[in-house]
C-alpha distance (Angstrom), angle and dihedral (degrees) to the residues before:
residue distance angle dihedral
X1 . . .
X2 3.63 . .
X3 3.59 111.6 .
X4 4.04 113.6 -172.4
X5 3.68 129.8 -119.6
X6 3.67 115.8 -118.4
X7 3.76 94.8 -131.0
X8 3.80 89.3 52.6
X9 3.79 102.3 113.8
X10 3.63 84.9 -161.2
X11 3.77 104.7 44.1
X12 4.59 86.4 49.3
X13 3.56 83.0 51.8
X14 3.40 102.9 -108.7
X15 3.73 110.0 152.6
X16 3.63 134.4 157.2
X17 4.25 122.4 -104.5
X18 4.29 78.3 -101.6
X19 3.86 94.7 42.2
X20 3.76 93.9 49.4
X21 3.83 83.8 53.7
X22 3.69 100.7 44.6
X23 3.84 94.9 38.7
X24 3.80 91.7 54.5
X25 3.66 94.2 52.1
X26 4.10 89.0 39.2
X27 3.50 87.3 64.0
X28 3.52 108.4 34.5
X29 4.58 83.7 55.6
X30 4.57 73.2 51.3
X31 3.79 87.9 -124.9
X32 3.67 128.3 168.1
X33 4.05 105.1 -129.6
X34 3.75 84.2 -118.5
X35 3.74 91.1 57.8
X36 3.63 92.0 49.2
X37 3.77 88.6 41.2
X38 3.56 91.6 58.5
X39 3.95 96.6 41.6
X40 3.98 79.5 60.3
X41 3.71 101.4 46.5
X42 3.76 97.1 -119.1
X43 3.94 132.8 100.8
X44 3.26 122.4 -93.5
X45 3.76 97.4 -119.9
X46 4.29 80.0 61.0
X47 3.79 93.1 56.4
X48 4.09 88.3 48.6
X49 4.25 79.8 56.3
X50 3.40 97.9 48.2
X51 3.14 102.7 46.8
X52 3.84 93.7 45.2
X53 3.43 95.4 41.2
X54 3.59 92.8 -137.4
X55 3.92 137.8 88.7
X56 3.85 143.0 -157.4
X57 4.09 112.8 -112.1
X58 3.82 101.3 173.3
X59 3.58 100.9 -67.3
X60 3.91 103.0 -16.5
X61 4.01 127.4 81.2
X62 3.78 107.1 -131.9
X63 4.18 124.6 -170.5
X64 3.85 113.2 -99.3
X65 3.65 120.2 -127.4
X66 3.70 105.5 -171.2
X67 3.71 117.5 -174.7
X68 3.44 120.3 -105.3
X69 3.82 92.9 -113.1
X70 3.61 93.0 62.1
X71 4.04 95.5 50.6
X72 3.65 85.9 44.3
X73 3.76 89.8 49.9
X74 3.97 86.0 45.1
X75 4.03 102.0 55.8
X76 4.42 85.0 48.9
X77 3.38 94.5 59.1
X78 4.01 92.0 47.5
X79 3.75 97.4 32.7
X80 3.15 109.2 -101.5
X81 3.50 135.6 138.4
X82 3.83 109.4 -110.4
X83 3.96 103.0 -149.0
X84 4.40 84.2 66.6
X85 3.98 90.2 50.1
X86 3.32 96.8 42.0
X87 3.76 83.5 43.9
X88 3.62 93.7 50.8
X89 3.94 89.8 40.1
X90 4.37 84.4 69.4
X91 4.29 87.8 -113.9
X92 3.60 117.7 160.4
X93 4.17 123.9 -101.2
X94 4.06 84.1 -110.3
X95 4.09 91.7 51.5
X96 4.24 85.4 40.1
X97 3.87 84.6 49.2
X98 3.70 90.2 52.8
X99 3.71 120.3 33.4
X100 4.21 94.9 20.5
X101 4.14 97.9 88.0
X102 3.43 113.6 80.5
X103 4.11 111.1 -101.2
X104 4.12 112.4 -103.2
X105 4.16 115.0 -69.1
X106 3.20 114.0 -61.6
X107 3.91 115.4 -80.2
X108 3.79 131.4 -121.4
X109 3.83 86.1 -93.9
X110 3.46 92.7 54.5
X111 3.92 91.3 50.0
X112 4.20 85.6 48.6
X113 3.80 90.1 54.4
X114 3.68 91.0 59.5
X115 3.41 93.4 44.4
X116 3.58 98.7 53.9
X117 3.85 91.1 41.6
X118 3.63 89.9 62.1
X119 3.93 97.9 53.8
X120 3.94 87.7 41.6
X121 3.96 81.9 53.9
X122 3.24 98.6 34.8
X123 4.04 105.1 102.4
X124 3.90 97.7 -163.6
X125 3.83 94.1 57.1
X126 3.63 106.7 93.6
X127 4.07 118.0 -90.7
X128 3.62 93.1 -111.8
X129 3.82 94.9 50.9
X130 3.79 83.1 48.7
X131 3.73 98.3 53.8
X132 4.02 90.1 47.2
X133 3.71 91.8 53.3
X134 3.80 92.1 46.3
X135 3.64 88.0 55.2
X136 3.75 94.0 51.5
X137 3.32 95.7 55.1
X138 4.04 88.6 64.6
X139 4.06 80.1 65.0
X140 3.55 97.1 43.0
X141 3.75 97.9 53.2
X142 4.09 93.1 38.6
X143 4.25 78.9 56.7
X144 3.75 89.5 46.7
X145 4.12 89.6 38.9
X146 3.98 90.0 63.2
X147 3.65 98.0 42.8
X148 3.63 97.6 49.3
X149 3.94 81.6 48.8
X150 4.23 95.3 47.5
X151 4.30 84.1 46.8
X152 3.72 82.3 55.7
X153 3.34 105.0 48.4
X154 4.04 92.8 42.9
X155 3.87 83.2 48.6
X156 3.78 89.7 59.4
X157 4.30 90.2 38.5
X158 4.02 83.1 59.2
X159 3.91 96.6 48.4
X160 3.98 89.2 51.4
């Protein structure tokens, strides 16, 4: 039984406008934070920032300023609709305008990934089928990884 840490912002419920939003629909999809934080592209130790709003710096808490592709990224992989994180994050109109729609259907990799994921889940397959799918999806999400990234970077081309 996990039983929280006083000083854990998240544990004492003390969430950011954003994390309130993202942790509500986290939970409600029953996702682990990891899960989500892989669905997002980030660590999991990221999505415990973000949605905190605070992060370790040796021995001093510091404010979190993620970018507004990673919030963006964030609310997708829970289901929600970027424009109200980003919204709830404090980003500008311009950043809303740019990052807040949801990023094309999900590709052919994206469909593989969840494939895979279910036979690496999937406890009746046999364990060596399992440990081959768990090691594709290392590929998968490295593919994913540097498309996300090239969408980025064109996204910040166009706003030049």
């Amino acid at each position: 039984m996990h039983v929280p840490h006083p000083r854990d912002p998240e544990d004492a419920g003390q969430l950011t406008d954003v994390g309130k939003i993202l942790e509500d629909a986290r939970e409600s999809l029953r996702l682990s934070k990891r899960e989500a934080a892989r669905r997002a592209g980030i660590s999991e130790g990221r999505w415990r920032q973000v949605v905190t709003g605070v992060q370790k710096a040796g021995n001093v808490t510091v404010p979190v300023n993620p970018r507004a592709s990673t919030v963006s990224a964030m609310a997708q992989a829970v289901g929600v609709d970027p424009a109200l994180a980003l919204r709830a994050a404090g980003f500008s109109d311009e950043d809303i305008h740019r990052f807040g729609s949801p990023t094309r259907e999900p590709t052919a990799w994206q469909h593989k990934l969840e494939e895979v994921q279910a036979i690496a889940d999937n406890q009746d397959r046999s364990p060596a089928l399992r440990a081959w799918a768990a090691r594709q999806l290392d590929d998968i999400e490295a593919i994913l990884a540097a498309a996300r990234a090239e969408e980025d970077a064109q996204r910040r081309g166009q706003a030049s």
